[in-house]
C-alpha positions as CSV (number, residue, x, y, z in Angstrom):
1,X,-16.9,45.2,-64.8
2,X,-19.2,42.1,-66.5
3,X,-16.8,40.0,-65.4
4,X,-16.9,41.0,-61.3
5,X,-20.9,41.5,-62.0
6,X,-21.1,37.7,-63.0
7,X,-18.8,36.6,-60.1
8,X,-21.0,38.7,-57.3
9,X,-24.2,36.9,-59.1
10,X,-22.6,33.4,-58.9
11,X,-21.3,34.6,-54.6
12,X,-25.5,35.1,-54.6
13,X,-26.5,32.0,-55.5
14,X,-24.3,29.9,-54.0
15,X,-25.4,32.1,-50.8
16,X,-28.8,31.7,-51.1
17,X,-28.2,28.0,-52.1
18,X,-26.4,27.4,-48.7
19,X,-29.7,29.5,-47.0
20,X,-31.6,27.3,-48.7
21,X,-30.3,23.7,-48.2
22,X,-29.9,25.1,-44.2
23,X,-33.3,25.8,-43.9
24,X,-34.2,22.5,-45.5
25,X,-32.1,20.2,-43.5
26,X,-33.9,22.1,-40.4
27,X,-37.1,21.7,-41.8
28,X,-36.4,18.4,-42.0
29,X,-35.0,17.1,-38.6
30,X,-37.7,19.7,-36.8
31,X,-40.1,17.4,-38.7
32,X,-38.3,14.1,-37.8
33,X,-37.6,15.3,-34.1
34,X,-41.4,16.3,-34.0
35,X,-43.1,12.9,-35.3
36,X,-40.6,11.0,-33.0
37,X,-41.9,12.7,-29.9
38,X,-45.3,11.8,-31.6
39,X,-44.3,8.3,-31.5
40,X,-42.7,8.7,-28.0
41,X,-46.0,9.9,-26.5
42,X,-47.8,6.9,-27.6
43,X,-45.7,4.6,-26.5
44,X,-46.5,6.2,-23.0
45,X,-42.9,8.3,-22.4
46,X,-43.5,11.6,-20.9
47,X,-42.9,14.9,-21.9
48,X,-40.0,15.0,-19.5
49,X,-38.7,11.4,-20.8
50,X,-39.0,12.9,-24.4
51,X,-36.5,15.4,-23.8
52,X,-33.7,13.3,-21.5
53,X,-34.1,11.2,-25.1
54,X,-34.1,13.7,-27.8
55,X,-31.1,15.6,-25.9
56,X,-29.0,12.1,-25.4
57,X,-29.8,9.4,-27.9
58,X,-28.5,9.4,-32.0
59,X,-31.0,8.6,-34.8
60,X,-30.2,4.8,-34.4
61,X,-30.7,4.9,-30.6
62,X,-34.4,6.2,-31.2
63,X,-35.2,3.9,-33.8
64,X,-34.2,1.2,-31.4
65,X,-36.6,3.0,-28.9
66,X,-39.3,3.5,-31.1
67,X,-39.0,0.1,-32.1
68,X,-39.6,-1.2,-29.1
69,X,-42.0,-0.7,-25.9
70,X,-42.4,1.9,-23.0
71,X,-39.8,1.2,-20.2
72,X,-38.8,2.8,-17.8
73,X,-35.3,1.2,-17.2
74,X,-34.4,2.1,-21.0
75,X,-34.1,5.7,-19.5
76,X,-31.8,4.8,-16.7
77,X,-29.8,3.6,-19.1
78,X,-29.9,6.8,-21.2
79,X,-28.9,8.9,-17.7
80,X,-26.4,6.9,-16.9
81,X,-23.5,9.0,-16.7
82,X,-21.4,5.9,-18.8
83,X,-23.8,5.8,-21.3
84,X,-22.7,6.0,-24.9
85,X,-24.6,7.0,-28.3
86,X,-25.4,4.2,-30.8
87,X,-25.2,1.2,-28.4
88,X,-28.5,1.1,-27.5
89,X,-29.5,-1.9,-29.2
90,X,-26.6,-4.0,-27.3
91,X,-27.6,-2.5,-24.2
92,X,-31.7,-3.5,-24.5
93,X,-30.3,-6.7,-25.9
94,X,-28.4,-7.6,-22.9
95,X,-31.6,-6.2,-20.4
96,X,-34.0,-8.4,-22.2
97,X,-31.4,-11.2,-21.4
98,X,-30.6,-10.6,-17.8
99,X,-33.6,-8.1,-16.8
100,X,-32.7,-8.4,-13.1
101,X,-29.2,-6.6,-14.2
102,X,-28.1,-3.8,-12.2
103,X,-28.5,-1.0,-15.0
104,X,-25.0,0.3,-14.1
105,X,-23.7,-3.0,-14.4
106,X,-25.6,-3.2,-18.1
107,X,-23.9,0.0,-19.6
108,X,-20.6,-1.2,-17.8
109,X,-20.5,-4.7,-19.1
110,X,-21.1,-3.6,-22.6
111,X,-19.4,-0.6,-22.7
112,X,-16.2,-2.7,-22.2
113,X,-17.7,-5.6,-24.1
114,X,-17.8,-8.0,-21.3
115,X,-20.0,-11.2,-23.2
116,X,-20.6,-13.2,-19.8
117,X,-23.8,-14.2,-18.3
118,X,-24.8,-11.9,-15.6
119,X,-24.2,-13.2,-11.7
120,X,-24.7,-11.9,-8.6
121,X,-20.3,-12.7,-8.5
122,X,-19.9,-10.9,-12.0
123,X,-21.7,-7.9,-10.5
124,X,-19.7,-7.9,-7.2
125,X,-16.7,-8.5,-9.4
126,X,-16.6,-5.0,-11.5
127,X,-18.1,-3.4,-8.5
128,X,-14.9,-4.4,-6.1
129,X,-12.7,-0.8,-5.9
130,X,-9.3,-3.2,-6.3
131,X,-11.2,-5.0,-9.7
132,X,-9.2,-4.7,-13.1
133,X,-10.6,-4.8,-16.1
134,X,-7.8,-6.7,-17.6
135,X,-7.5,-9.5,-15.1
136,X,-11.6,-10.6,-16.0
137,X,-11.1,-13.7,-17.9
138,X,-8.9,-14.8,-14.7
139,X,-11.2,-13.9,-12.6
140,X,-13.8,-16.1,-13.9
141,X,-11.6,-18.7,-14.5
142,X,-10.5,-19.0,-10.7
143,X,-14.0,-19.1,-9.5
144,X,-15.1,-21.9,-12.2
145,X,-12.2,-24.0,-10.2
146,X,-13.5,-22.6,-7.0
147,X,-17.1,-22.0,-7.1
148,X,-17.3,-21.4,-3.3
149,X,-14.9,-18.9,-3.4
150,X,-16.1,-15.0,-2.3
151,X,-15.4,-12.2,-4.6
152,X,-12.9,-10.3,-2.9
153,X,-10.8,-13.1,-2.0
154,X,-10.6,-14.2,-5.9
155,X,-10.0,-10.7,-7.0
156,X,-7.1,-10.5,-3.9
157,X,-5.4,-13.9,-5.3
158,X,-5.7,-13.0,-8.6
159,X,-4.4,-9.4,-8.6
160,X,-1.2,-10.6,-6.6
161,X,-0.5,-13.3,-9.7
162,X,-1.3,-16.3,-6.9
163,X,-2.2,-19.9,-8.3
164,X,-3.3,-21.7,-5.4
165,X,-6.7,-23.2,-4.0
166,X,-8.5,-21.3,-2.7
167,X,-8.9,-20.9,1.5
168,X,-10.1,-18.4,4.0
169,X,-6.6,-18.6,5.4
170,X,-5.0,-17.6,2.2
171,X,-7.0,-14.8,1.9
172,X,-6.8,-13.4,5.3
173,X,-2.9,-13.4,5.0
174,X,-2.9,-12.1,1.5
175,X,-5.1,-8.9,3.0
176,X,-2.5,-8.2,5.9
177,X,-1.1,-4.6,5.8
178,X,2.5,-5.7,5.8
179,X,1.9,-8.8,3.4
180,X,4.9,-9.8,0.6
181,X,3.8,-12.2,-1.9
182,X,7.7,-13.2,-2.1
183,X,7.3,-14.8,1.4
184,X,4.1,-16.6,0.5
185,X,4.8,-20.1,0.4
186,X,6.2,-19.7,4.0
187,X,3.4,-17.8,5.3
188,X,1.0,-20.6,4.3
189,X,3.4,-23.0,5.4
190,X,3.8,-21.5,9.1
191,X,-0.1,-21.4,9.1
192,X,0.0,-25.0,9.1
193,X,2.6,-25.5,11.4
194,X,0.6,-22.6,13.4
195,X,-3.2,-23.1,12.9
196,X,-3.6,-21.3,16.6
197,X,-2.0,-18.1,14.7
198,X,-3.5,-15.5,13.4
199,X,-3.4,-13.8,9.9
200,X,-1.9,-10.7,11.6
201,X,1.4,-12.9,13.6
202,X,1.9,-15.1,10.6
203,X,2.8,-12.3,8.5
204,X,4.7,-10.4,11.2
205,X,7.0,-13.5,12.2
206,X,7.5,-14.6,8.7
207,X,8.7,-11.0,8.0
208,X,11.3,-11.1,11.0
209,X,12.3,-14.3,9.8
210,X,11.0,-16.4,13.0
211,X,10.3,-19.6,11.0
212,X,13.6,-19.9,11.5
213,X,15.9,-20.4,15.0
214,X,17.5,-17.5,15.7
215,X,21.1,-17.5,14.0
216,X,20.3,-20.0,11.7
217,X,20.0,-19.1,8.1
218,X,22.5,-15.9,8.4
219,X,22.8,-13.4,5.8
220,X,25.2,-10.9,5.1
221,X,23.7,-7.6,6.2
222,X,23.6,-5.4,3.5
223,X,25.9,-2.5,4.1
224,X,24.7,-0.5,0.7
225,X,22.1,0.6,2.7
226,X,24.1,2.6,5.0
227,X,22.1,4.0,8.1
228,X,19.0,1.9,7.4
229,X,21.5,-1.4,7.5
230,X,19.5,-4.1,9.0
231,X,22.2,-6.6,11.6
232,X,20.4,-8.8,13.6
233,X,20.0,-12.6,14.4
234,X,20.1,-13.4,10.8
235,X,22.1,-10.6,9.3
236,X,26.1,-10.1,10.3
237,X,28.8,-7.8,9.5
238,X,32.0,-8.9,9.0
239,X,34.7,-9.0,11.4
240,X,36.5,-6.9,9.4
241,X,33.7,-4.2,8.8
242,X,34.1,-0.3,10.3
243,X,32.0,2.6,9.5
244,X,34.3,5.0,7.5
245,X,32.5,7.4,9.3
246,X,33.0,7.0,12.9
247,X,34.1,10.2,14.8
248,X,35.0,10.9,18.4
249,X,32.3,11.9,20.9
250,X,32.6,14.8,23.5
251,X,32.7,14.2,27.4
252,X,29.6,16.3,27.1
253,X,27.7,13.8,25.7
254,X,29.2,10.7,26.5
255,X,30.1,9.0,30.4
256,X,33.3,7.7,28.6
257,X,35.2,8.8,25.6
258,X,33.6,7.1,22.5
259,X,32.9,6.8,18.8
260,X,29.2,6.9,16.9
261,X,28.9,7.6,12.9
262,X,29.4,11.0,12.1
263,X,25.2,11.8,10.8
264,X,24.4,9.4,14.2
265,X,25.8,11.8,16.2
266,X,24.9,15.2,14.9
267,X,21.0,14.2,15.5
268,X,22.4,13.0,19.4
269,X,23.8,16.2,20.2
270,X,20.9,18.0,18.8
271,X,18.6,15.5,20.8
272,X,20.8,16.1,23.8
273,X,21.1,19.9,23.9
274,X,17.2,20.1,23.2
275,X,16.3,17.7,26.0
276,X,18.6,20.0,28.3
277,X,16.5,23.0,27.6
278,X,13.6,21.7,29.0
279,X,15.7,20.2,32.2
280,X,16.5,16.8,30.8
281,X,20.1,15.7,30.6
282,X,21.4,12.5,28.9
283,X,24.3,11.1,27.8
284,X,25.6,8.2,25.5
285,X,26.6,4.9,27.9
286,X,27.8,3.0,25.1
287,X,28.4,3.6,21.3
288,X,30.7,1.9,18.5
289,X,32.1,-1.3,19.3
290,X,34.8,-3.4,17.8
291,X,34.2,-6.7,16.8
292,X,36.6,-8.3,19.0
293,X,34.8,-5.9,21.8
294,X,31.6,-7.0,21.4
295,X,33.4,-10.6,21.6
296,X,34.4,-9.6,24.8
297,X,31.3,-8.1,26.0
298,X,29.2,-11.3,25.2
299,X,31.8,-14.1,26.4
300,X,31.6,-12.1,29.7
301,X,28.2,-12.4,30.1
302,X,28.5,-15.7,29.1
303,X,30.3,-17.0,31.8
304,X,28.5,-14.5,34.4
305,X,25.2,-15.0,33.6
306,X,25.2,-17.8,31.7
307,X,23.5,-19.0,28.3
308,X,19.8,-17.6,28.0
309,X,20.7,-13.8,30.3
310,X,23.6,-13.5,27.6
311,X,21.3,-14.2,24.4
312,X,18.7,-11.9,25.7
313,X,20.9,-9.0,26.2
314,X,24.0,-9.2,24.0
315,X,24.5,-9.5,20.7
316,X,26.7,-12.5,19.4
317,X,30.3,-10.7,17.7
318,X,29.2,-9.9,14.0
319,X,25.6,-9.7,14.7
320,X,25.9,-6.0,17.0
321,X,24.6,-2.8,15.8
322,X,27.0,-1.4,17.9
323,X,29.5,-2.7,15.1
324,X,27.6,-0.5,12.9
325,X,28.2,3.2,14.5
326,X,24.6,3.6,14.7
327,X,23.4,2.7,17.7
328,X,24.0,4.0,21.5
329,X,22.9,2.9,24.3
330,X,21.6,6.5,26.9
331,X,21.0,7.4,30.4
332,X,20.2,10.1,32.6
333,X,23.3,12.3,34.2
334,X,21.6,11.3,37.2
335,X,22.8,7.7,37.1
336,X,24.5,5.9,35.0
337,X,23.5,2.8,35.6
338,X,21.1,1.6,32.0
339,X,18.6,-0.6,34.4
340,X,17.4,3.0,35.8
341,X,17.2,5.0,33.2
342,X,13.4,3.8,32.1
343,X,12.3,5.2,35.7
344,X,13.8,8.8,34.7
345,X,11.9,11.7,33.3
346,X,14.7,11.7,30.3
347,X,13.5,8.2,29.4
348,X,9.9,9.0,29.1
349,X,10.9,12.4,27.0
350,X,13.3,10.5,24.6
351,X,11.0,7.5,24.3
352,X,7.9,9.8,22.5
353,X,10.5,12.7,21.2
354,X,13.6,10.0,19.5
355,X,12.0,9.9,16.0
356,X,12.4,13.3,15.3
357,X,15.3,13.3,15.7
358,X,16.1,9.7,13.7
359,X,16.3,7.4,16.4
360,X,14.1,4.7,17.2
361,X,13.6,2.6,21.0
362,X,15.5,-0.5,18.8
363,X,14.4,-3.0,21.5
364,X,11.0,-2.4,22.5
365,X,8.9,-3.9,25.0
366,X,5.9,-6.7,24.0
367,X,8.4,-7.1,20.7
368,X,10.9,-9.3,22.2
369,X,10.1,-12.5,20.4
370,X,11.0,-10.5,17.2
371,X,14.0,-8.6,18.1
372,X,15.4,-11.7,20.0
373,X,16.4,-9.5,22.8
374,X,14.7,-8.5,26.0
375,X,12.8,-4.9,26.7
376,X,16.0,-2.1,26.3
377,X,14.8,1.1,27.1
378,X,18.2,2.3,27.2
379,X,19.4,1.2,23.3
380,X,18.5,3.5,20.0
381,X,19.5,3.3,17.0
382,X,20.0,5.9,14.5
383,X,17.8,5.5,11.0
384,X,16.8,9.1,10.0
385,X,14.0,11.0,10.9
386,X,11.8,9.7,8.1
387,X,11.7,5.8,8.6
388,X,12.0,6.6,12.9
389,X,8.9,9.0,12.3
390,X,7.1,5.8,10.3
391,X,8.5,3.4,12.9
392,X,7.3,5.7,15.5
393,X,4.0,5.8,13.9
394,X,2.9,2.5,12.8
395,X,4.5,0.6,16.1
396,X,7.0,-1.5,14.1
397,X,10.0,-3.2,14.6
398,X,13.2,-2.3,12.6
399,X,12.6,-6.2,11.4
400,X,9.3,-5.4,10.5
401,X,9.7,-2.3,8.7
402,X,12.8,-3.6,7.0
403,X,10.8,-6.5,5.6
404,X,8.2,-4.5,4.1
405,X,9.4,-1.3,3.2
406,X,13.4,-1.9,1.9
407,X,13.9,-5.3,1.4
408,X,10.3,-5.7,-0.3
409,X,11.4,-3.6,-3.1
């Protein structure tokens, strides 16, 4: 019993101990806390001011205060919403330095331990949305070799890893929509050749390729992409190349017995039987063509029409879509000659209605000098409801969007 007596006496007064040294350390900082707002009121802060400091700053923030005189910035600081606890003293350090600093800027520039002079180009720098904390020493590098450079166009060149002088030019092209820094040297060098250009073409014609002659500097079209398969002026098939997936087309929705790629048409038959419930008949003209047909096809215009007719509306052999299943050329039941079809109601309901079904108006008008081939209202081509729906939306060329969205990858 002694022995559980002695232990509940010891509990006690380590209890009362603990009471004690509590009440103490209370006693204590209510005494510190109470002489510090004493010192606070003289140096002129106001009862509101006290408490945004007491309920922010640490000990060594309030000796820095108390150290110091009144000002009123010193409590922007403290309600900034990036301010941190025990870096007051780099903070007033840097204000006293640069007191026309924007306080944001202050708490910013320390807080991430940014030692530069302040500028009116530092400020604009970590205030630009596309700025990066890590490219800072580049960014002041570029502008000590171009002083007269503006903000946004250093932060632009820098971010996309570009070392060249500065230039309003360079900048406007690096802020198109559908810029590739891969394709910069021949933007810039097609500005040259082009001063009369604008940011906006430079970028679209180097995208389709148009610094070059058409068929000149031919590629192999890249058949691992399947439907989105990109043939063209500059990109063939081989003779040799058939879709494996090429299947026979109904009378119904053909004038002539034909093939098209299986997926290709499935969303035609859809199209076609939808467009017939409101009224609207249509039918595939011409589909999948052999090589050696499409040889055919453009020799005879050839000699018909001669040179310039046949390059504006016929593919050289190699260089068709037709090749490729996926595209079809469509008219109205109510004529089958192509030249009519854009006066039908069918043509105006396909032309806003394709995409959702995956086809896009492959040869639009105003678009010529990209496609290489003249206004087609009649020719689609299959791609898949996503990309025609983007195509659709943003007004591009296959070229374009091929550019910028697959081959930019």
């Amino acid at each position: 019993m002694a022995r559980k007596s002695k232990k509940r006496r010891r509990r006690r007064t380590l209890f009362l101990g603990i009471i004690l040294l509590v009440g103490l350390i209370g006693y204590f900082t209510y005494d510190i806390i109470n002489n510090n707002q004493k010192k606070l009121v003289k140096l002129g802060y106001s009862d509101e001011e006290i408490r945004i400091i007491i309920d922010h700053v640490s000990i060594k923030d309030m000796k820095v205060l108390l150290n110091d005189e009144y000002q009123e910035d010193y409590l922007e600081i403290i309600k900034d919403n990036n301010f941190k606890q025990n870096m007051m003293d780099s903070y007033i350090d840097y204000y006293k330095k640069y007191n026309d600093a924007l306080i944001k800027d202050i708490v910013y520039l320390i807080n991430n331990n940014i030692d530069e002079p302040y500028t009116k180009t530092l400020s604009e720098m970590i205030n630009n949305s596309d700025f990066t904390l890590s490219n800072i020493d580049k960014y002041l590098n570029y502008h000590k070799q171009n002083p007269k450079a503006d903000t946004v166009g250093i932060i632009l060149i820098v971010n996309n890893n570009i070392d060249k002088p500065y230039s309003n030019s360079l900048v406007n092209i690096i802020k198109e929509t559908y810029f590739i820094s891969s394709k910069l040297d021949r933007y810039i060098k097609y500005q040259d050749k082009n001063p009369q250009l604008k940011s906006n073409e430079v970028v679209t014609n180097i995208n389709s390729n148009l610094d070059y002659n058409f068929y000149t500097n031919i590629q192999n079209a890249d058949v691992s992409k399947k439907h989105l398969i990109l043939v063209n002026k500059y990109y063939k098939i081989d003779k040799e190349y058939t879709s494996d997936n090429l299947v026979s087309m109904d009378l119904k929705y053909t004038y002539n017995f034909g093939e098209l790629d299986k997926d290709t048409y499935e969303a035609f038959k859809k199209m076609a039987d939808d467009a017939a419930k409101k009224e609207l008949y249509i039918k595939g003209r011409s589909a999948y063509r052999a090589y050696n047909t499409q040889s055919y096809i453009y020799t005879s215009y050839l000699n018909n029409y001669g040179y310039v007719w046949a390059e504006n509306y016929s593919a050289r052999p190699g260089h068709s879509e037709h090749q490729t299943g996926l595209a079809l050329d469509i008219g109205s039941n109510n004529s089958e000659d192509l030249g009519n079809f854009e006066a039908t109601p069918e043509f105006k309901w396909v032309k806003d209605n394709a995409h959702k079904y995956g086809f896009i108006l492959r040869y639009p008008k105003d678009k010529e000098y990209i496609t290489g081939y003249s206004y087609e209202p009649w020719h689609y081509r299959y791609v898949g409801i996503d990309v025609a729906t983007k195509i659709y939306e943003l007004n591009l060329t296959f070229e374009e969007y091929y550019a910028f969205f697959l081959e930019n990858k």
